[in-house]
KOLLUMZA-340394 format. One record per residue (C-alpha): residue number from 1; z, x, y. Coordinates in steps of 0.2 Angstrom, whole numbers, plus 2048, in hexadecimal, padded with zeros to 3 digits. Example, Ala and Ser with C-alpha at 12.3 -4.5 7.8 and 13.67 -1.06 7.14 Angstrom:
BEGIN
{lumdo=1; c3=827; c1=83E; c2=7EA} .
{lumdo=2; c3=824; c1=844; c2=7FB} .
% end
This chain:
BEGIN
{lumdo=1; c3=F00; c1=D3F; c2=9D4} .
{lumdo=2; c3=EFD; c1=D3B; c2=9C1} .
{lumdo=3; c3=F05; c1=D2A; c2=9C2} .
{lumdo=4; c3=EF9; c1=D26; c2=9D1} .
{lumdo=5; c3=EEB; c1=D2C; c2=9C5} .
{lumdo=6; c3=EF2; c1=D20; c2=9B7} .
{lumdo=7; c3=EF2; c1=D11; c2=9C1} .
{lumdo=8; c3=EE4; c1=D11; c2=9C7} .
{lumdo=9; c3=EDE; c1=D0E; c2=9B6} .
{lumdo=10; c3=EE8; c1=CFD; c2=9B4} .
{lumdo=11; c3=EE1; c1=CF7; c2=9C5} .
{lumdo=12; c3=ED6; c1=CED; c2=9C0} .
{lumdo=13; c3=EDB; c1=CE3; c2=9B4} .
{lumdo=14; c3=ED0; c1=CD3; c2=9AC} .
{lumdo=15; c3=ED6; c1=CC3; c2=9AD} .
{lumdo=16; c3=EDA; c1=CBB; c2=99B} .
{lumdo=17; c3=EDA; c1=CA9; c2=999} .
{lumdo=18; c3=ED2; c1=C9C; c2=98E} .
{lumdo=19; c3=ECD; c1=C8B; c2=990} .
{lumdo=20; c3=EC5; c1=C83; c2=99E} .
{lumdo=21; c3=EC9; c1=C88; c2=9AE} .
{lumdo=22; c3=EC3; c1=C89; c2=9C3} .
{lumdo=23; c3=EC5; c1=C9A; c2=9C6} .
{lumdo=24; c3=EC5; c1=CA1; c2=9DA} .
{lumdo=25; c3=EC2; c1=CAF; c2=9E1} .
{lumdo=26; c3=EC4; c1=CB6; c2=9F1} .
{lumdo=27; c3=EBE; c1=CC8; c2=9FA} .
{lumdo=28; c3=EC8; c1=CCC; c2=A0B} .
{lumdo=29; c3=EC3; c1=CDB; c2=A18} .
{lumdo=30; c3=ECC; c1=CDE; c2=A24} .
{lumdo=31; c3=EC5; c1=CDD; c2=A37} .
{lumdo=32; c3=EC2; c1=CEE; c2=A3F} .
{lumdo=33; c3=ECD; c1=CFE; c2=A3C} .
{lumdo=34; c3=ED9; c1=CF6; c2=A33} .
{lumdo=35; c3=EDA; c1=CFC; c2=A1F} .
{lumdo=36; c3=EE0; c1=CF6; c2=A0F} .
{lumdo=37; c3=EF3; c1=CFB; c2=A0A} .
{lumdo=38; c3=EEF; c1=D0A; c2=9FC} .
{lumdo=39; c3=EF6; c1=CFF; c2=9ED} .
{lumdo=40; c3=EEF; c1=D03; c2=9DD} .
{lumdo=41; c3=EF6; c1=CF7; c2=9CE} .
{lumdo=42; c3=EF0; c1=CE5; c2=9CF} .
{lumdo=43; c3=EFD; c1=CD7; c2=9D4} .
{lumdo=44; c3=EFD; c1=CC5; c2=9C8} .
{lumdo=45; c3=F0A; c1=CBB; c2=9D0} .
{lumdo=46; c3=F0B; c1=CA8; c2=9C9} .
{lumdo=47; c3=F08; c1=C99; c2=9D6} .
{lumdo=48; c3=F18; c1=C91; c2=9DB} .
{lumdo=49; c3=F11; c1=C7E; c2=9DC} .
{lumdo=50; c3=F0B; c1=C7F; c2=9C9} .
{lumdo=51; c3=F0F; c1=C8E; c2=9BC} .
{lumdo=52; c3=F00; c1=C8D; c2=9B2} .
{lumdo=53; c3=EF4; c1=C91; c2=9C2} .
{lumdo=54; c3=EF7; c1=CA5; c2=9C3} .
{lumdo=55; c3=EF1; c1=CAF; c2=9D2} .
{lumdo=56; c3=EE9; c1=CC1; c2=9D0} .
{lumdo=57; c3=EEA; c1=CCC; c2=9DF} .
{lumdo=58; c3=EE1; c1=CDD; c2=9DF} .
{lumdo=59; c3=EDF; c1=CEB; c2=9EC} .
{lumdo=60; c3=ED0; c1=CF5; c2=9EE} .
{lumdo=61; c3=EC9; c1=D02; c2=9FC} .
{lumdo=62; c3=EC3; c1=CF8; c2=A09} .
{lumdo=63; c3=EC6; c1=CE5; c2=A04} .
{lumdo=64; c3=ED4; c1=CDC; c2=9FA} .
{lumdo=65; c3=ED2; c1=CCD; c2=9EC} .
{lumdo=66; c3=ED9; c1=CBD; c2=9E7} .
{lumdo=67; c3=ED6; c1=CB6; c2=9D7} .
{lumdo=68; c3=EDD; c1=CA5; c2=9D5} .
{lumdo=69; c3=EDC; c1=C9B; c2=9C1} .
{lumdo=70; c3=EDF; c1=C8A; c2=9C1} .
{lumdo=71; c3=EDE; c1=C82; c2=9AF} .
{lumdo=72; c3=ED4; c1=C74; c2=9AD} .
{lumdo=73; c3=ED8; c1=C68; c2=9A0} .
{lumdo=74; c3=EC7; c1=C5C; c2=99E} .
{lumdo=75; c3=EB7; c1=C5D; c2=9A4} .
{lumdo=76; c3=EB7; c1=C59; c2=9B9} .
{lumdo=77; c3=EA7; c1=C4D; c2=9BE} .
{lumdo=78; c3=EA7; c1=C56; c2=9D0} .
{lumdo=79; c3=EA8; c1=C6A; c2=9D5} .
{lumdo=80; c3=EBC; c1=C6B; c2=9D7} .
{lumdo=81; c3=EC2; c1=C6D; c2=9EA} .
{lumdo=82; c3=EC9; c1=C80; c2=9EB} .
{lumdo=83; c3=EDC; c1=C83; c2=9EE} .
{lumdo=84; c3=EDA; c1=C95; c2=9F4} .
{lumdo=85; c3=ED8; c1=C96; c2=A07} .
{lumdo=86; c3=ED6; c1=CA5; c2=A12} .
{lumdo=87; c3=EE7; c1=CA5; c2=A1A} .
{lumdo=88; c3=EEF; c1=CA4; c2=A07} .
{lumdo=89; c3=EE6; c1=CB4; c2=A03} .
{lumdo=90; c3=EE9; c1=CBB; c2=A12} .
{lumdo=91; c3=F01; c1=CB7; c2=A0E} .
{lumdo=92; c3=EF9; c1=CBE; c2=9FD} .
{lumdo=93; c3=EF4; c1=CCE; c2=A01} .
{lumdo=94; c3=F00; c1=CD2; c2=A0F} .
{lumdo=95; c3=EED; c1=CD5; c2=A19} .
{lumdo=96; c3=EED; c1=CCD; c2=A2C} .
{lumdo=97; c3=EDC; c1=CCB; c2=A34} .
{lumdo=98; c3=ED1; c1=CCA; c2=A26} .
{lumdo=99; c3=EBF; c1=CC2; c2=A24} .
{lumdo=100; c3=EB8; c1=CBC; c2=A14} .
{lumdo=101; c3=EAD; c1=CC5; c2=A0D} .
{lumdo=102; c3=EAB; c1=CBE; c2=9FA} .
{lumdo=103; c3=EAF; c1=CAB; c2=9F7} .
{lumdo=104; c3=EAA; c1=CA8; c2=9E5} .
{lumdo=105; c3=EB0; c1=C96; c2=9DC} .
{lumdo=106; c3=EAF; c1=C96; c2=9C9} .
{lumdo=107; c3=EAD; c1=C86; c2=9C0} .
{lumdo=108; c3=EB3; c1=C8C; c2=9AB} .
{lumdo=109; c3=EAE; c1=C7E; c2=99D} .
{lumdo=110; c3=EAC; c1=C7C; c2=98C} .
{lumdo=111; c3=E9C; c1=C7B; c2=981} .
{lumdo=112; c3=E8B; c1=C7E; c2=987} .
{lumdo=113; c3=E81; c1=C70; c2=98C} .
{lumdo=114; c3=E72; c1=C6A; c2=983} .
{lumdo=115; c3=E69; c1=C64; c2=994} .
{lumdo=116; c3=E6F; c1=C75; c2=9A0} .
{lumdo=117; c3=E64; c1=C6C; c2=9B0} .
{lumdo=118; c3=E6D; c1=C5B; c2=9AF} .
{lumdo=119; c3=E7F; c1=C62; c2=9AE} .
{lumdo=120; c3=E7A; c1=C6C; c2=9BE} .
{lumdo=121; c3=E73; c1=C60; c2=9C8} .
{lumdo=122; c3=E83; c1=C55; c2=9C3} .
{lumdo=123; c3=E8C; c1=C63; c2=9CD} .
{lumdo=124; c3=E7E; c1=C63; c2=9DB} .
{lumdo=125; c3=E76; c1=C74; c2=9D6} .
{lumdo=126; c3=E64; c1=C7A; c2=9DD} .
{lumdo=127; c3=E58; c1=C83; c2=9D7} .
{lumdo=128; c3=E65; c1=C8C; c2=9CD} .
{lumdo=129; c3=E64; c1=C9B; c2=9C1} .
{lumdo=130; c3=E6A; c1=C9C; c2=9AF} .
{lumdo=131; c3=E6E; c1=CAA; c2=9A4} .
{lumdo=132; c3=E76; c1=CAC; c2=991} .
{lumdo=133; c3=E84; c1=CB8; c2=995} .
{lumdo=134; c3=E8D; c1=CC4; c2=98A} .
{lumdo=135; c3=E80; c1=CC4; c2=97A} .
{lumdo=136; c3=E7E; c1=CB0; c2=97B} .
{lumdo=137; c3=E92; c1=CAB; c2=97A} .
{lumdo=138; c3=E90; c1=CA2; c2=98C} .
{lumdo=139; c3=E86; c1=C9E; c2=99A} .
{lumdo=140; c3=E88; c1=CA1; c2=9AB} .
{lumdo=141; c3=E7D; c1=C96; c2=9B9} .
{lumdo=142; c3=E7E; c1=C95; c2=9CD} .
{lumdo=143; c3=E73; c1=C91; c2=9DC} .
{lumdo=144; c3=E79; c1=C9F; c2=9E6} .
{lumdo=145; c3=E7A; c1=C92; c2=9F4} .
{lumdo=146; c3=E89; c1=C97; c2=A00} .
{lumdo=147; c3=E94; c1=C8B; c2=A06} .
{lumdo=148; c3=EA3; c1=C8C; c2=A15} .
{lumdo=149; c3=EAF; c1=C84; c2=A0A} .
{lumdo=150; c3=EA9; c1=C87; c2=9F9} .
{lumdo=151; c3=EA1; c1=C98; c2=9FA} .
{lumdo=152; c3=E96; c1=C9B; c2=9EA} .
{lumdo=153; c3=E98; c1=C90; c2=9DB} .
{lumdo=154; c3=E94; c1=C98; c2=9CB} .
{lumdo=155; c3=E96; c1=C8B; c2=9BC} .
{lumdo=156; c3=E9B; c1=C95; c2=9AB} .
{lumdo=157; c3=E98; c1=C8E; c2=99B} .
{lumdo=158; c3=EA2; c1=C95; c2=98D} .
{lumdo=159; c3=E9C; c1=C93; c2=97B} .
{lumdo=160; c3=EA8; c1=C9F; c2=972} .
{lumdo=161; c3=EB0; c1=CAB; c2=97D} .
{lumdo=162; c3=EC0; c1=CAE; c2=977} .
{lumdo=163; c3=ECF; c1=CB2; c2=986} .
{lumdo=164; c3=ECC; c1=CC3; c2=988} .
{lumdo=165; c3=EB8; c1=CC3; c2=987} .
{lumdo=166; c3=EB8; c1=CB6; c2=994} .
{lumdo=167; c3=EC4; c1=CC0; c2=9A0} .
{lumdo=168; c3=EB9; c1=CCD; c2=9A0} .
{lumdo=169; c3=EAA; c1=CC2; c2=9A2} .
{lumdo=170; c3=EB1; c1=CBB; c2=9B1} .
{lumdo=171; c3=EB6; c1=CCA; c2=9B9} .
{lumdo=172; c3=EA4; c1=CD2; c2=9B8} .
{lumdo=173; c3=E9D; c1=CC4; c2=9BF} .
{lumdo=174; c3=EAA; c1=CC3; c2=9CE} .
{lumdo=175; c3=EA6; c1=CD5; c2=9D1} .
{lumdo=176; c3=E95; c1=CD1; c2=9D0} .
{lumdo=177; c3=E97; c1=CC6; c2=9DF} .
{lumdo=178; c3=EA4; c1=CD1; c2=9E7} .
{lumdo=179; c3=E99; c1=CE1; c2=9EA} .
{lumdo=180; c3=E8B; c1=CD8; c2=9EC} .
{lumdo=181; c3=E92; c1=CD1; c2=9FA} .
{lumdo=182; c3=E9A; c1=CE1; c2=A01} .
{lumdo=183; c3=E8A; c1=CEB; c2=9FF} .
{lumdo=184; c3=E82; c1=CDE; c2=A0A} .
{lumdo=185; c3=E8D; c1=CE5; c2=A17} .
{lumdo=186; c3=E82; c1=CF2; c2=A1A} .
{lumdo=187; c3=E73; c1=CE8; c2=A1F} .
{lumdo=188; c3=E7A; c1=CE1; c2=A2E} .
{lumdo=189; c3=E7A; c1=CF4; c2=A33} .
{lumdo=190; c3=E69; c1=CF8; c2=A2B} .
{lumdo=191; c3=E65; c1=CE8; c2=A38} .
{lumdo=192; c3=E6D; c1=CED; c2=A47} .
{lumdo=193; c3=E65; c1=D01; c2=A47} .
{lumdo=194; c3=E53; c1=CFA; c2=A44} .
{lumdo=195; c3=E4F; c1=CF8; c2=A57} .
{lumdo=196; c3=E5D; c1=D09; c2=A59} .
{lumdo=197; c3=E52; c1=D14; c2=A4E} .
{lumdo=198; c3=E3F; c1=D0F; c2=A54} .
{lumdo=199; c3=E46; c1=D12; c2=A64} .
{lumdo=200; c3=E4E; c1=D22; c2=A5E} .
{lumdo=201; c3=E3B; c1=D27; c2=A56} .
{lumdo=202; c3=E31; c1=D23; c2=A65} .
{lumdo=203; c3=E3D; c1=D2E; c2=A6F} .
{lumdo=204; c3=E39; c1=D3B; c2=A63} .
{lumdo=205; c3=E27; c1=D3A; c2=A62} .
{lumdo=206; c3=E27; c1=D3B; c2=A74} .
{lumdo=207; c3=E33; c1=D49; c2=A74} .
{lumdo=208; c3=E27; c1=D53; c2=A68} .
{lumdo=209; c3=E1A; c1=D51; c2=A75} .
{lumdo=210; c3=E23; c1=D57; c2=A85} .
{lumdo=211; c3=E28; c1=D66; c2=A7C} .
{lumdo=212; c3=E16; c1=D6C; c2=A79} .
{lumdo=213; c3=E12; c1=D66; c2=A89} .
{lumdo=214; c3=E20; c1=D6C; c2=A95} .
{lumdo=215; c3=E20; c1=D7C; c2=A9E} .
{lumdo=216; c3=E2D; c1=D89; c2=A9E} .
{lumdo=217; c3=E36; c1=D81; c2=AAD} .
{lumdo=218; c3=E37; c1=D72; c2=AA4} .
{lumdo=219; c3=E3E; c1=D77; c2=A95} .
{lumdo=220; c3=E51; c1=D74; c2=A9C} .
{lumdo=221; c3=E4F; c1=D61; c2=A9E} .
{lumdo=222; c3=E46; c1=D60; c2=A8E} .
{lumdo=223; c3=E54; c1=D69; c2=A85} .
{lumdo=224; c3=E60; c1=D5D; c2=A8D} .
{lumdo=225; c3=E58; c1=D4E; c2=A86} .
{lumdo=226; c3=E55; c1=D54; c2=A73} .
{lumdo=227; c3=E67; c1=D58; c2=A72} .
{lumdo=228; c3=E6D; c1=D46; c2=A7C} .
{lumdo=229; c3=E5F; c1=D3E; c2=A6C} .
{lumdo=230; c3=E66; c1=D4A; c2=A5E} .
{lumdo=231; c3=E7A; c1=D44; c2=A64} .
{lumdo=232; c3=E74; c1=D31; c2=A64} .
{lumdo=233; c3=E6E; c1=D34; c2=A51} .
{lumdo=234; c3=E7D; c1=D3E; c2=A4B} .
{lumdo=235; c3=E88; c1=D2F; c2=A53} .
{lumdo=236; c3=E80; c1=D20; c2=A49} .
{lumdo=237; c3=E7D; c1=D2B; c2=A3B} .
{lumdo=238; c3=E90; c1=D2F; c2=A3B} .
{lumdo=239; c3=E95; c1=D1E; c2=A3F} .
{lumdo=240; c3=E8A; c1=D17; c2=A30} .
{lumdo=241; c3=E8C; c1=D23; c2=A23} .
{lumdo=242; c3=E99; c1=D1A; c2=A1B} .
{lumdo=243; c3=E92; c1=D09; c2=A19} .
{lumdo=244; c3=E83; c1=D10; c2=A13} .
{lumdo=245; c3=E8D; c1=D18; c2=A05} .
{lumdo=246; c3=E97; c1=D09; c2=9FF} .
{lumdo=247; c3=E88; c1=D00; c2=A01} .
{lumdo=248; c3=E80; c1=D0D; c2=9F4} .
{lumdo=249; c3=E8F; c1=D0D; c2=9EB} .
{lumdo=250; c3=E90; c1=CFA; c2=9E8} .
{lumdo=251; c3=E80; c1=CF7; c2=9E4} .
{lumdo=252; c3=E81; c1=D03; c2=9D6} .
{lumdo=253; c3=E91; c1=CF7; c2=9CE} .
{lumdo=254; c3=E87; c1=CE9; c2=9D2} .
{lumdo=255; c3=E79; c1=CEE; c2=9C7} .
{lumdo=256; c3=E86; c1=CF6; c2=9BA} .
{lumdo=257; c3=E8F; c1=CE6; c2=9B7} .
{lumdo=258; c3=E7F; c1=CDB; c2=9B6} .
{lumdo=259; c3=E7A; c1=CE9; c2=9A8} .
{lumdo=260; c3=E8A; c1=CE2; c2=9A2} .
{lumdo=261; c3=E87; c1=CD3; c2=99F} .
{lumdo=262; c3=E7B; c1=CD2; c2=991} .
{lumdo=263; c3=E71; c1=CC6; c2=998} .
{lumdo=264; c3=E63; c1=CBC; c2=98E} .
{lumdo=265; c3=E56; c1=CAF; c2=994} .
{lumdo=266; c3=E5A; c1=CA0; c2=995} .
{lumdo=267; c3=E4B; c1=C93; c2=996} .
{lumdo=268; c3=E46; c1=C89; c2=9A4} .
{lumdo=269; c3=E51; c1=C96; c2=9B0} .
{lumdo=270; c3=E50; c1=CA8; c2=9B8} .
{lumdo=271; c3=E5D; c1=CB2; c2=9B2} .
{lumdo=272; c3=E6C; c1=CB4; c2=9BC} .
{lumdo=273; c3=E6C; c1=CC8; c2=9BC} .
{lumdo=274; c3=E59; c1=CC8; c2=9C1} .
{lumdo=275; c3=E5D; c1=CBB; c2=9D0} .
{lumdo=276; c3=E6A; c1=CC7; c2=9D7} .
{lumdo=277; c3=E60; c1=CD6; c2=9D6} .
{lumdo=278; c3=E50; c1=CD0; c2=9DD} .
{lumdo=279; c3=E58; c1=CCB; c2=9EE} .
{lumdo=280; c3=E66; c1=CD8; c2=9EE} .
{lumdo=281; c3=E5C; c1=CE7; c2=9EB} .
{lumdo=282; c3=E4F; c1=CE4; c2=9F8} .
{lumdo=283; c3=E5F; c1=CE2; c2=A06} .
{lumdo=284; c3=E66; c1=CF4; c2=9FE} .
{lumdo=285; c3=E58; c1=CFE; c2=A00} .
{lumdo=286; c3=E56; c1=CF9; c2=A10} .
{lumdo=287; c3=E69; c1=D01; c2=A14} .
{lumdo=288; c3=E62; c1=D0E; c2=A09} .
{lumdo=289; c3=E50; c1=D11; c2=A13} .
{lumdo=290; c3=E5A; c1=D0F; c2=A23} .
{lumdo=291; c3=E68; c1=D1E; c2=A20} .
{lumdo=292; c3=E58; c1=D27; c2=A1A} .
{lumdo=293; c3=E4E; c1=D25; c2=A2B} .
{lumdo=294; c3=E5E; c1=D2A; c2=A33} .
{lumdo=295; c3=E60; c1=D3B; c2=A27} .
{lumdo=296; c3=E4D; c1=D3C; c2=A2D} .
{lumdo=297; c3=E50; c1=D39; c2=A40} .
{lumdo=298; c3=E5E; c1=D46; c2=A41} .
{lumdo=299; c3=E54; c1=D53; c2=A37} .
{lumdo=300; c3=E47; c1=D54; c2=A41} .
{lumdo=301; c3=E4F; c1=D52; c2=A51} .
{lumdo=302; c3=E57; c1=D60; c2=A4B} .
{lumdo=303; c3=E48; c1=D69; c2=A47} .
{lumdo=304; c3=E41; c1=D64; c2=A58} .
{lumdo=305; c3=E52; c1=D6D; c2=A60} .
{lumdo=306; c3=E50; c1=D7C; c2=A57} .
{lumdo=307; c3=E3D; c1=D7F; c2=A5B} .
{lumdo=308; c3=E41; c1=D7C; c2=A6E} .
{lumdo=309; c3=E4F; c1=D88; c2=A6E} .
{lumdo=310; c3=E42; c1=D95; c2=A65} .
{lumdo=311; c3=E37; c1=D91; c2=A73} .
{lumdo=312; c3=E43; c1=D93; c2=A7F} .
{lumdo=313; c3=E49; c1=DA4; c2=A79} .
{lumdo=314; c3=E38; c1=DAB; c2=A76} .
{lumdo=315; c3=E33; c1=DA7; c2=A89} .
{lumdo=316; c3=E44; c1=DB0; c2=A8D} .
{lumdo=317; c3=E3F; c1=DBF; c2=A83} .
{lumdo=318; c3=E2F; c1=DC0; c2=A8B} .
{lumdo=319; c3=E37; c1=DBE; c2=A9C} .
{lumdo=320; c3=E41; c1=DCE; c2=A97} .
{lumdo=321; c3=E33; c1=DD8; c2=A91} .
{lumdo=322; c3=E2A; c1=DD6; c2=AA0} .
{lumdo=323; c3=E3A; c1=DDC; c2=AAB} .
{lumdo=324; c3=E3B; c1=DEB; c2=A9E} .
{lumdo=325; c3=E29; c1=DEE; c2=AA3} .
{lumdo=326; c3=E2C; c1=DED; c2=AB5} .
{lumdo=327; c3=E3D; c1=DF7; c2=AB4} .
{lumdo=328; c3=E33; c1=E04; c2=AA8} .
{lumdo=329; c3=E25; c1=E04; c2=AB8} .
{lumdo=330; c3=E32; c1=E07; c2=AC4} .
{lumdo=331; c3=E3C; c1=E14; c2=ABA} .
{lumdo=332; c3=E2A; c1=E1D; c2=AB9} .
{lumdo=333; c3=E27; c1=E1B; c2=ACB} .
{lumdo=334; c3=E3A; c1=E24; c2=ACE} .
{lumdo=335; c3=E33; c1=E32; c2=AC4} .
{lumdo=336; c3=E25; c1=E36; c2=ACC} .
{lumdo=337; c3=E2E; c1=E34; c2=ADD} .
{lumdo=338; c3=E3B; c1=E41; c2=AD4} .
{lumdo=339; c3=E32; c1=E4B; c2=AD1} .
{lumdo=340; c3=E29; c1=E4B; c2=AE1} .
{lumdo=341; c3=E36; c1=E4D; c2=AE8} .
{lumdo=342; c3=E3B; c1=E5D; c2=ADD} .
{lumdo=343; c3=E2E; c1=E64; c2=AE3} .
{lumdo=344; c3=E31; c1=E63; c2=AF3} .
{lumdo=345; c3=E42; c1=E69; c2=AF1} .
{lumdo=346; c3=E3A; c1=E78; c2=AE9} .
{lumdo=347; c3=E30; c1=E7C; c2=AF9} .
{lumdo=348; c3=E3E; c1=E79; c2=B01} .
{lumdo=349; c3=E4A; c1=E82; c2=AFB} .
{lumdo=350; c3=E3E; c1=E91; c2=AFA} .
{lumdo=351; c3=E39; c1=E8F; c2=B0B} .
{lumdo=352; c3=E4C; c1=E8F; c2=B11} .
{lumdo=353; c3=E4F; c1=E9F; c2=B05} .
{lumdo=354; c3=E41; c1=EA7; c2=B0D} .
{lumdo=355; c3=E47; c1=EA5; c2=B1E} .
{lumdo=356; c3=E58; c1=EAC; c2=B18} .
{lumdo=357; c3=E4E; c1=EBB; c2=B11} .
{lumdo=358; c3=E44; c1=EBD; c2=B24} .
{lumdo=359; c3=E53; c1=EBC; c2=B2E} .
{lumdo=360; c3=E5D; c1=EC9; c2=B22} .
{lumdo=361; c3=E4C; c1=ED4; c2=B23} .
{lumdo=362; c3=E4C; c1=ED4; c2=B35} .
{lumdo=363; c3=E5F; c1=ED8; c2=B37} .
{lumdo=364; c3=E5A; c1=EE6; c2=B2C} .
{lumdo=365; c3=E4C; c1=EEB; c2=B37} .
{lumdo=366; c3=E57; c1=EEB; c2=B47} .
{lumdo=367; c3=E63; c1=EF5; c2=B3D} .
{lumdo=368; c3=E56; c1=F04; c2=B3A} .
{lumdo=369; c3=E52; c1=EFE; c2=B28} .
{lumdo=370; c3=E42; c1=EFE; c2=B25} .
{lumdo=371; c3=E3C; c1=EF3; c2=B16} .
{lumdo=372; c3=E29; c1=EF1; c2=B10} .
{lumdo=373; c3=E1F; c1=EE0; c2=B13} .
{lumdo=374; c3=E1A; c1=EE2; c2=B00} .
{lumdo=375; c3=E2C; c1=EDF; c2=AFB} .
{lumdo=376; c3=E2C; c1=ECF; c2=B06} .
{lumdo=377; c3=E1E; c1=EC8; c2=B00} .
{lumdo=378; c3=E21; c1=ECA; c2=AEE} .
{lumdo=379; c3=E31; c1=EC3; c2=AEF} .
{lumdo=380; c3=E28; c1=EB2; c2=AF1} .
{lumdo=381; c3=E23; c1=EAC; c2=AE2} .
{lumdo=382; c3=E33; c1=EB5; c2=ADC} .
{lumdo=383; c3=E3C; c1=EA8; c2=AE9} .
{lumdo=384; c3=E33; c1=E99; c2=AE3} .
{lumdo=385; c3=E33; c1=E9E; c2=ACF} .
{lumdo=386; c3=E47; c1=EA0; c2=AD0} .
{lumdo=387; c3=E4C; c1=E8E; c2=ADB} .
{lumdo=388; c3=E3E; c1=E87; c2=AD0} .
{lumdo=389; c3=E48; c1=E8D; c2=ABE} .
{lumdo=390; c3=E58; c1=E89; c2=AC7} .
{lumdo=391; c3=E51; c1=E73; c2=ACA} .
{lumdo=392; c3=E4A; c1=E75; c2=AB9} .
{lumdo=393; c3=E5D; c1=E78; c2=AB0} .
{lumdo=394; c3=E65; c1=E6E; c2=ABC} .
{lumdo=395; c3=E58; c1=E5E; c2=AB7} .
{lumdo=396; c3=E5C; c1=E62; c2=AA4} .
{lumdo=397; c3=E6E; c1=E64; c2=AA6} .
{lumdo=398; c3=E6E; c1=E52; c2=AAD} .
{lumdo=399; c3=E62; c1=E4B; c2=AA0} .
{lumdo=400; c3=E6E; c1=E52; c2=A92} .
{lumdo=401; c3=E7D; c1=E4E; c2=A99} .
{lumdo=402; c3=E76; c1=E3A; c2=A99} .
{lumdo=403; c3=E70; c1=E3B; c2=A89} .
{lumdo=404; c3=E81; c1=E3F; c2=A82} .
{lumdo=405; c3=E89; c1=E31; c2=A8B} .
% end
């Protein structure tokens, strides 16, 4: 783990040389799902044709780099045809179906030039910008112009860099490009969900609407359609997420390493760091703006999900206290029948009691007993007082025997 730790921090190693030179540089990413080999050190190998050209090959997380240096011993009068092709990068790195994502050629010479303009238009450069690099010790120039076969050109005029300045120098500036480049990726993405995310909003407003709108029968479609918007969100936000962030991430080097540079004005031309920034920054807060108003999007649909679902459950609530109240309605109406019917039982009862009491009176009678009409009569309300007690504790027996279960 602590050698993984250490090597990384000689995995990026500068370039050293002196003397004029065309330097290339190229950025592969693979196609699709297919990743980079976790390597961590940087590989220089030397090129078999000519063993003072040396190639530098380097790893990184989502894209690998070839840097080729080929020595140049005077001055060329044309910008030199570049040796490094795709499928030699590709043998390079051990990468198969790669796209190039960076192609940067670097022409290296001697001695600034009094006249800047003429010795760029020499080499067919428009419109160019200009910059005194590393405290005034060079300049560095390009048209950012992209060609198929020569990618960017950026002509580098060393006044008194020595090896290991230099190296350094060039390194920045290829990174420049490099993450520049592979921060751009985003924006093909920021592209592709503009028409996604107003279409996405519109649902929403629309959304927002039918939910004040709708009645309670309603409210079962309308929960199916917020959820189907919300899971659409979540999936580009998930399938997004990542660019965004390299995109955020490479922008920030990008603006580190021009920082880096220490660059001063140079007349006649707008600086080379400013150039960058004014056209790259617009293109990364746009990936920025975009991940924000999809952040936004699934907050509120969100949002818009929760206040249905209260909605929803305070309908439901209200639906059961309405049952309570008819089930408390009915409970009172079994009462009073209950009760009713209690009384009733009571007559009853006393009335069956009663007849029990006139039959054993008359067997009495027939037996030569005589017994006074008083004693019957009084033995009613005695009759109806004793079955009455007798409902009354058998009706709180009940009630406490459910009150302990």
């Amino acid at each position: 783990m602590h050698s993984d730790f250490n090597a990384e921090l000689h995995a990026r190693p500068s370039i050293y040389f002196s003397g004029m030179a065309y330097v290339e540089h190229l950025a592969l990413r693979p196609i699709g799902d297919a990743g980079i080999v976790s390597r961590h050190e940087a590989v220089t190998i030397e090129d078999v044709n000519d063993p003072d050209v040396y190639i530098q090959i380097e790893f990184h997380t989502e894209f690998a780099t070839v840097t080729r240096v080929t020595p140049v011993s005077e001055r060329p009068l044309t910008w030199p045809v570049p040796r490094l092709s795709h499928e030699q990068c590709e043998e390079l790195t051990g990468l198969g179906g790669t796209e190039i994502s960076c192609r940067v050629g670097m022409l290296i010479l001697d001695k600034t030039p009094a006249d800047l303009g003429h010795v760029l238009s020499e080499f067919g450069f428009q419109n160019s910008a200009a910059s005194n690099v590393g405290g005034g010790a060079a300049q560095v120039c390009s048209d950012f112009r992209v060609s198929a076969e020569l990618g960017a050109r950026i002509l580098f005029l060393n006044e008194s860099l020595n090896s290991y300045r230099l190296g350094r120098m060039v390194r920045r500036i290829f990174e420049i490009e490099t993450y520049r480049c592979m921060a751009l990726l985003g924006l093909s993405e920021a592209r592709r969900l503009g028409p996604i995310l107003k279409r996405f909003e519109a649902d929403l407003v629309g959304l927002t609407n039918d939910n004040v709108r709708t009645d309670p029968q309603g409210h079962r479609q309308l929960l199916g359609e917020i959820t189907e918007l919300s899971a659409q969100v979540i999936s580009e936000t998930a399938a997004t997420r990542n660019r965004f962030g390299a995109t955020s991430a490479y922008a920030q080097i990008v603006e580190e390493r021009i920082a880096e540079l220490r660059e001063s004005h140079v007349p006649g031309f707008q600086r080379f760091g400013v150039f960058v920034a004014r056209r790259f920054k617009p293109a990364v807060r746009t990936c920025a703006a975009t991940a924000l108003r999809l952040e936004q999007l699934s907050i509120a649909t969100t949002h818009l999900l929760d206040l249905l679902q209260t909605k929803i459950q305070v309908e439901i609530e209200f639906q059961n206290a309405r049952q309570l109240g008819v089930m408390a309605e009915r409970a009172t109406t079994q009462i009073q029948i209950q009760r009713a019917v209690e009384g009733f039982s009571v007559i009853a009862i006393s009335y069956y009691l009663m007849s029990l009491i006139e039959i054993a009176l008359g067997a009495a009678e027939r037996a030569g007993v005589h017994i006074p009409s008083a004693i019957v009569l009084t033995s009613i309300p005695v009759v109806l007082i004793v079955v009455a007690l007798a409902i009354h504790r058998v009706r709180h027996a009940i009630a406490t025997a459910r009150g302990n279960l």
